[in-house]
C-alpha positions as CSV (number, residue, x, y, z in Angstrom):
1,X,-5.0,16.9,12.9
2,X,-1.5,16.8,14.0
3,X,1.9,16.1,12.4
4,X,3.2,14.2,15.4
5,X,-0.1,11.5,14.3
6,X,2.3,10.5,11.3
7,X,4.7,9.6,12.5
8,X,7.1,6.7,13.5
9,X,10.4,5.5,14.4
10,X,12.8,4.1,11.5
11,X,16.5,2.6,12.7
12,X,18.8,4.1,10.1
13,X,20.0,0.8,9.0
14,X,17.0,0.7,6.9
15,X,17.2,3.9,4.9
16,X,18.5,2.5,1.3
17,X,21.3,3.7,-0.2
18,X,22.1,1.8,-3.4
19,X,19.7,0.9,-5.5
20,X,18.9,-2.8,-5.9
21,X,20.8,-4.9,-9.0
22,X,17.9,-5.9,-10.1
23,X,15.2,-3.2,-10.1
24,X,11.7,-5.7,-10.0
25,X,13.6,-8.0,-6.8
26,X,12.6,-5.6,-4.1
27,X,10.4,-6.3,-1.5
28,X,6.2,-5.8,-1.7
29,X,4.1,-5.2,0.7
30,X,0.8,-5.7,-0.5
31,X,-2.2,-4.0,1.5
32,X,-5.7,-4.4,1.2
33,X,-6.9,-0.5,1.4
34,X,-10.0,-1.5,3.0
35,X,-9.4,-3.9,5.5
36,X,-5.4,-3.4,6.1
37,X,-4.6,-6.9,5.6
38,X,-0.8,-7.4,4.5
39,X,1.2,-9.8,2.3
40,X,4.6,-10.1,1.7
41,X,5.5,-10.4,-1.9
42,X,8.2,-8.9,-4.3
43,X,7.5,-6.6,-6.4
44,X,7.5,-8.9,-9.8
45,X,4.6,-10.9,-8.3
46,X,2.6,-7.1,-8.8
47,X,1.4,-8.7,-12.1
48,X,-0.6,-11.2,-9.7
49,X,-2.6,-8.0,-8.3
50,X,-3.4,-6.5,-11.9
51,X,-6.8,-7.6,-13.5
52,X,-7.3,-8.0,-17.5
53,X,-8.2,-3.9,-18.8
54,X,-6.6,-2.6,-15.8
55,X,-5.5,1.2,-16.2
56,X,-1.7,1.4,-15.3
57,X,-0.8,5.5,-14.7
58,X,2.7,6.2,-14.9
59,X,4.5,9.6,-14.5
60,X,7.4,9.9,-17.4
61,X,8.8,12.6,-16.4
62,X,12.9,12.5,-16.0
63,X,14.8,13.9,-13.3
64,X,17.5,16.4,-14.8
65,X,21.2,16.7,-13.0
66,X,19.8,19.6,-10.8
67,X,22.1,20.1,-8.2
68,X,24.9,22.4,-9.0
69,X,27.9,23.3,-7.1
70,X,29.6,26.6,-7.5
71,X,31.0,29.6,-6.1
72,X,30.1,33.8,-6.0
73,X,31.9,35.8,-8.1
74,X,33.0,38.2,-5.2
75,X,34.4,36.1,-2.6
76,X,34.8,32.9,-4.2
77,X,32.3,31.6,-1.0
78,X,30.9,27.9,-2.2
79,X,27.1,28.0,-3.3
80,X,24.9,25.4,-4.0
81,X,21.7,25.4,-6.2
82,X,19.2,22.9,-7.0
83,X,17.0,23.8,-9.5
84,X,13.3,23.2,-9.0
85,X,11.3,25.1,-11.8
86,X,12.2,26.3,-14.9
87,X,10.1,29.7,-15.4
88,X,10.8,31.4,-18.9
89,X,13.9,33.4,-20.6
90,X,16.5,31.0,-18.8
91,X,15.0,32.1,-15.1
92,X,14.9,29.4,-12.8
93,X,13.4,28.6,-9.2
94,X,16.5,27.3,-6.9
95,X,16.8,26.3,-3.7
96,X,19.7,28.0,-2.6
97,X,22.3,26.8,0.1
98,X,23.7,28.9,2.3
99,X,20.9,31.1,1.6
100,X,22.0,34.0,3.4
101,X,24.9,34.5,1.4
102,X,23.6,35.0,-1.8
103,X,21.3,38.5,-2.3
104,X,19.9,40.5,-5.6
105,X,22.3,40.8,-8.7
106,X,25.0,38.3,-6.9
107,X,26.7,36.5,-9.7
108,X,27.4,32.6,-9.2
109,X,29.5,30.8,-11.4
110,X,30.0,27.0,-12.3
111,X,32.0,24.8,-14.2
112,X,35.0,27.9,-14.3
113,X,32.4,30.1,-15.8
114,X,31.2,28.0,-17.9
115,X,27.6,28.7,-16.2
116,X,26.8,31.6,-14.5
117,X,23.4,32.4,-12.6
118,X,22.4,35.9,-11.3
119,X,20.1,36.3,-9.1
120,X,17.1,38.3,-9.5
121,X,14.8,37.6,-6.6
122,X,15.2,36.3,-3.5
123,X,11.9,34.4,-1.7
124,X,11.1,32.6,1.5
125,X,12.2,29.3,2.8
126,X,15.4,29.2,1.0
127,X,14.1,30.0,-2.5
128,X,15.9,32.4,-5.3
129,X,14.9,32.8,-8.5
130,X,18.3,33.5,-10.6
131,X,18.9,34.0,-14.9
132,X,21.8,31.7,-16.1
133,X,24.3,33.1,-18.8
134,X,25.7,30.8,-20.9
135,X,26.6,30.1,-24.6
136,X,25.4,27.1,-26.3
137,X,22.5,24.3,-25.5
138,X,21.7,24.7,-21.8
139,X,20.6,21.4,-21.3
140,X,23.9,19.9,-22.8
141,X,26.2,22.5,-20.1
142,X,23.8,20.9,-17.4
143,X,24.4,17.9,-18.3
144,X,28.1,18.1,-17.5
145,X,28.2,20.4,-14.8
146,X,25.0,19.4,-13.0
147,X,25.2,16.3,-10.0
148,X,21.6,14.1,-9.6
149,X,19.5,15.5,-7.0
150,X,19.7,12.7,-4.3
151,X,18.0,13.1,-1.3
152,X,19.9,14.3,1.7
153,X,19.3,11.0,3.7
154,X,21.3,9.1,0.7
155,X,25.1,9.3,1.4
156,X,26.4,6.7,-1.0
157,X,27.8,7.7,-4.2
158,X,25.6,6.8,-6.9
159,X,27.7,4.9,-9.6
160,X,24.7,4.9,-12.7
161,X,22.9,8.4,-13.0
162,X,20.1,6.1,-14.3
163,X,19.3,4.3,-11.6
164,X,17.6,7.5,-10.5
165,X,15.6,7.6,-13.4
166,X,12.7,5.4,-14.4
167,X,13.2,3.1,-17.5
168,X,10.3,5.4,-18.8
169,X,12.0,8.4,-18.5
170,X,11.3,10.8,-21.1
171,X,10.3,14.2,-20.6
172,X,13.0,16.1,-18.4
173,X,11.9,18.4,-15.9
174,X,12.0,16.5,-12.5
175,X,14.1,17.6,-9.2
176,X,13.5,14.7,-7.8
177,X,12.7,10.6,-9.4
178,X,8.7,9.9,-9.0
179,X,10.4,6.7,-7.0
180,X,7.6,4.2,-7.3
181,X,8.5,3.6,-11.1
182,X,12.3,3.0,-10.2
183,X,11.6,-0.9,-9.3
184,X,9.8,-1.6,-13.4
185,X,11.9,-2.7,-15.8
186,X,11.3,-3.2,-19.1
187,X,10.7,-6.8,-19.1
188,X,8.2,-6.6,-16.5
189,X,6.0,-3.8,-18.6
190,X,6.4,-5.9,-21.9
191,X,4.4,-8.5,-19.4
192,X,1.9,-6.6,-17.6
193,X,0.7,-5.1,-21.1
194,X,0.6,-8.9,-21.9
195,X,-1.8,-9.4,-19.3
196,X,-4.1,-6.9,-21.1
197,X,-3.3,-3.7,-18.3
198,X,-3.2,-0.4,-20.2
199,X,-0.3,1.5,-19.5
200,X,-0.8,5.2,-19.8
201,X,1.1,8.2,-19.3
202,X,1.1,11.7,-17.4
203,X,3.8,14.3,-16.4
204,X,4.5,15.5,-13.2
205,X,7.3,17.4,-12.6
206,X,8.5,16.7,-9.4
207,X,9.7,19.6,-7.3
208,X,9.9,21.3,-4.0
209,X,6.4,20.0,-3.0
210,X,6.8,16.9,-3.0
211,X,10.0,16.7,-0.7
212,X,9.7,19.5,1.7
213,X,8.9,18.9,5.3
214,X,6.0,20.0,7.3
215,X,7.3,22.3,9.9
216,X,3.6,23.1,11.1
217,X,2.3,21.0,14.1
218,X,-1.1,21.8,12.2
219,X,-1.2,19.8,9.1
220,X,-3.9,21.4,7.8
221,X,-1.8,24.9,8.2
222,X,1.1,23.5,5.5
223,X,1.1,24.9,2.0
224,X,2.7,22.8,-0.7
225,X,4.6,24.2,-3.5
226,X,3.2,24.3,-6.9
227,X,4.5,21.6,-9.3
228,X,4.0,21.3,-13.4
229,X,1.5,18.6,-14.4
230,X,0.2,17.7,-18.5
231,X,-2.0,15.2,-19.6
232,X,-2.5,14.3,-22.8
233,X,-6.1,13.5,-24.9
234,X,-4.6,10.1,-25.2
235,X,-4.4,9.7,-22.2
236,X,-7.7,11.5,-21.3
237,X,-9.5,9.4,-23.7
238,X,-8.1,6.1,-21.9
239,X,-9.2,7.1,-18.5
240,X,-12.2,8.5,-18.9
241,X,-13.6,5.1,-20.9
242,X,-11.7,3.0,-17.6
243,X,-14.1,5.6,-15.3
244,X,-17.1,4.6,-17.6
245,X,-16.8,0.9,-17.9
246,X,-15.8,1.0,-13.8
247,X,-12.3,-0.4,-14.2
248,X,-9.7,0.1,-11.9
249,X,-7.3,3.1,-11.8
250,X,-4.2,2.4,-10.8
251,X,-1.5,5.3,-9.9
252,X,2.2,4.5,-10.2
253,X,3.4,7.0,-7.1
254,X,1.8,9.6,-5.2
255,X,2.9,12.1,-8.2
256,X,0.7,10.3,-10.5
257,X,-1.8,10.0,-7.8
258,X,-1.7,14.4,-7.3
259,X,-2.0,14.7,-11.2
260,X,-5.0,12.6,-11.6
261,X,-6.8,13.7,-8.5
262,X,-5.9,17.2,-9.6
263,X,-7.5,17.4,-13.0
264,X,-10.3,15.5,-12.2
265,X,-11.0,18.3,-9.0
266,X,-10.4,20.9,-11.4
267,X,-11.9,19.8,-14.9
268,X,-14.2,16.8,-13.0
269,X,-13.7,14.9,-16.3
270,X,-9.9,13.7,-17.2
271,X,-9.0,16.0,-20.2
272,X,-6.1,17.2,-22.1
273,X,-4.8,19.8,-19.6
274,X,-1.7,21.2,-18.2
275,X,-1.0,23.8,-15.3
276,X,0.6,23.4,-11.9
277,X,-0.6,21.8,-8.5
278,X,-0.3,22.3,-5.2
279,X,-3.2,20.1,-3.7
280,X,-2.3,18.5,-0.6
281,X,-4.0,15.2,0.2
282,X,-4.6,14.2,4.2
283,X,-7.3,11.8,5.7
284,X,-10.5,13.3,5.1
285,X,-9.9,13.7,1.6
286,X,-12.2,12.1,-0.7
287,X,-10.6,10.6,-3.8
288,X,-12.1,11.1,-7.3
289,X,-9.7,9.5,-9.5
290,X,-7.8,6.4,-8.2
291,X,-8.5,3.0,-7.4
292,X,-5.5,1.9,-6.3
293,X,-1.5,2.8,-5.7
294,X,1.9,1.7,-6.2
295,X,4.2,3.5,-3.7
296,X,7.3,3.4,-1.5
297,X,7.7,3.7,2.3
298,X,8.0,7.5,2.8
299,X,9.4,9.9,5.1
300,X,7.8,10.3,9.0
301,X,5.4,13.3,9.1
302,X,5.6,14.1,5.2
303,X,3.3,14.8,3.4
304,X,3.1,11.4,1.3
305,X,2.6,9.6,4.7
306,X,-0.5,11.4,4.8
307,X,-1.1,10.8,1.3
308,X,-1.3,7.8,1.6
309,X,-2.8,7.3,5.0
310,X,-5.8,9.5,3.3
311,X,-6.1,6.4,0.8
312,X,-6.7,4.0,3.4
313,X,-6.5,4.4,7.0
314,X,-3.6,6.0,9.2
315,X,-4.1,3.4,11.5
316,X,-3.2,0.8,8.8
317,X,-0.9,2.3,7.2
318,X,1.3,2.9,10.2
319,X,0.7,-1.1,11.1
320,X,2.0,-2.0,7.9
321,X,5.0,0.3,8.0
322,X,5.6,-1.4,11.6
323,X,5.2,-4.9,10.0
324,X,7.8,-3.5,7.2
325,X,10.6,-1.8,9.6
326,X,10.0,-5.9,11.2
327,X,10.7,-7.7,8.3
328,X,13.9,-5.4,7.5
329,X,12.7,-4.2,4.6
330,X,14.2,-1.3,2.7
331,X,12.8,2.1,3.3
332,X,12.9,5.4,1.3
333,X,14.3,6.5,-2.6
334,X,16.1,3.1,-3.0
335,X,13.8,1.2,-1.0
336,X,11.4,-1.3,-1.1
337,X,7.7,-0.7,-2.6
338,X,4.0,-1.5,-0.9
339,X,0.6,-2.2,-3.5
340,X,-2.3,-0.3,-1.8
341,X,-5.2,-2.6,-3.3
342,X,-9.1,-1.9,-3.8
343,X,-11.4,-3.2,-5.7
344,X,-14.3,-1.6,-7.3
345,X,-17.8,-0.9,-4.6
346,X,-19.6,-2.8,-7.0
347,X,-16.5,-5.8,-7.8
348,X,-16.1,-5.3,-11.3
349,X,-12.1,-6.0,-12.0
């Protein structure tokens, strides 16, 4: 299976770069996961789409002000980090930028030393793991020193931090914003729960798997990075009587879709759990957890292209991005949003 089958040709114009005023006014495409047939909706009219006792899964986790600009101690040479995984005794997994310049025990200080970071390993593919110094509550010095984490292909200015967040953002962790989620608001949860959809909750913290290119003409050759995933017994509990009673499943992004399938691989029962992941979903892959998916239009040859080409078919999945780029809609972070919809085998709703 090759990389080049995923991929397609975006014009630029396309690629979003505000965020919409209104988060539930973007464009959806809805797509039936079985037969590719499309519909052009917005994405309040998703509450047409969700039955009565419907299992809603969303990902709370909340993107934290990761990217950090600095300089070394030495030569005063500018240094970026973005921080991708907390490990323990204030070590931290970076990406670092330009990675040649920084080696073992090289100090790097932000904020006029109000942060400093040495580094204590250095890995492949632009990775470092450094130990920040600091006095007081990390967090809070992040907080004011650290920029959001926007995708390189964003060049506006963001003028509200939490429009990169989703309105059910609550457990920070995130290099990146589980982007599905971004186009809820509050008003339009208060009414899907009205409808009698369970809303449920899992972490994923989203990382350097998520958003790193495949640079392997061989898909099956890429590795993914491992991300942080919990689920609680509340959630467990939820799920599990959903599988029982054959209700639908319904993943809000491709993170929640990696947690579920993940657990559910590994524990093949949904259950109070946390670890990492780093399983990497491509057609062929046979799905154990979800029934259907909230997404975004993502990236040529990434890996959630084939994510989500695995839940249908690549075939339609490219037609409907084809039908998308048509009908201008908004691609990307900021972009618009597609409903991958199944049913049940045995059409119970």
């Amino acid at each position: 299976m090759s990389t080049e089958d995923f991929n397609y040709d975006l014009p630029n114009e396309l690629i979003a770069q505000t965020p919409l005023k209104n988060r539930s006014e973007s464009k959806l495409l809805v797509m039936d996961r079985n037969t590719g047939e499309l519909e052009h909706k917005h994405f309040y009219d998703i509450i047409d789409y969700l039955h009565p006792k419907d299992v809603l899964v969303i990902n709370e986790t909340k993107v934290i002000p990761a990217r950090l600009l600095g300089i070394k101690e030495d030569t005063l040479a500018h240094i970026e980090l973005l921080l991708l995984k907390e490990l323990e005794d204030d070590q931290w997994e970076c990406l670092a930028k330009p990675f040649k310049r920084v080696h073992v025990n090289t100090i790097l200080s932000f904020g006029d030393g109000k942060l400093k970071a040495q580094v204590i390993e250095k890995k492949e593919e632009g990775i470092v793991v450094v130990k920040f110094i600091y006095e007081g509550i990390f967090l809070e010095i992040l907080e004011s020193l650290g920029q959001m984490p926007l995708p390189p292909y964003i060049h506006e200015t963001l003028k509200e931090k939490n429009r990169y967040q989703t309105v059910y953002a609550k457990v920070l962790g995130s290099a990146a914003a589980p982007t599905a989620g971004l186009h809820f608001t509050e008003e339009l949860l208060e009414k899907i729960k009205a409808k009698g959809v369970l809303i449920t909750k899992v972490i994923l913290h989203v990382g350097l798997g998520t958003f790193r290119p495949v640079e392997v003409s061989d898909v099956t050759k890429h590795h993914m990075h491992e991300e942080y995933y919990k689920m609680s017994a509340e959630t467990a509990e939820i799920l599990n009587l959903a599988k029982k009673e054959q209700r639908r499943i319904i993943a809000v992004g491709t993170t929640s879709v990696r947690t579920l399938e993940t657990i559910m691989q590994v524990h093949h029962t949904f259950c109070a759990c946390e670890g990492t992941t780093d399983i990497f979903i491509y057609p062929g892959y046979k799905f154990l957890a979800v029934d259907a998916l909230i997404t975004n239009f993502h990236l040529p040859k990434s890996t959630l292209v084939m994510l989500v080409s695995a839940f249908s078919k690549k075939e339609y999945i490219l037609h409907a991005y084809e039908e998308a780029i048509k009908k201008k809609y908004r691609f990307f972070s900021f972009g618009d949003a597609m409903f991958i919809k199944g049913e049940k085998k045995n059409g119970l709703q």
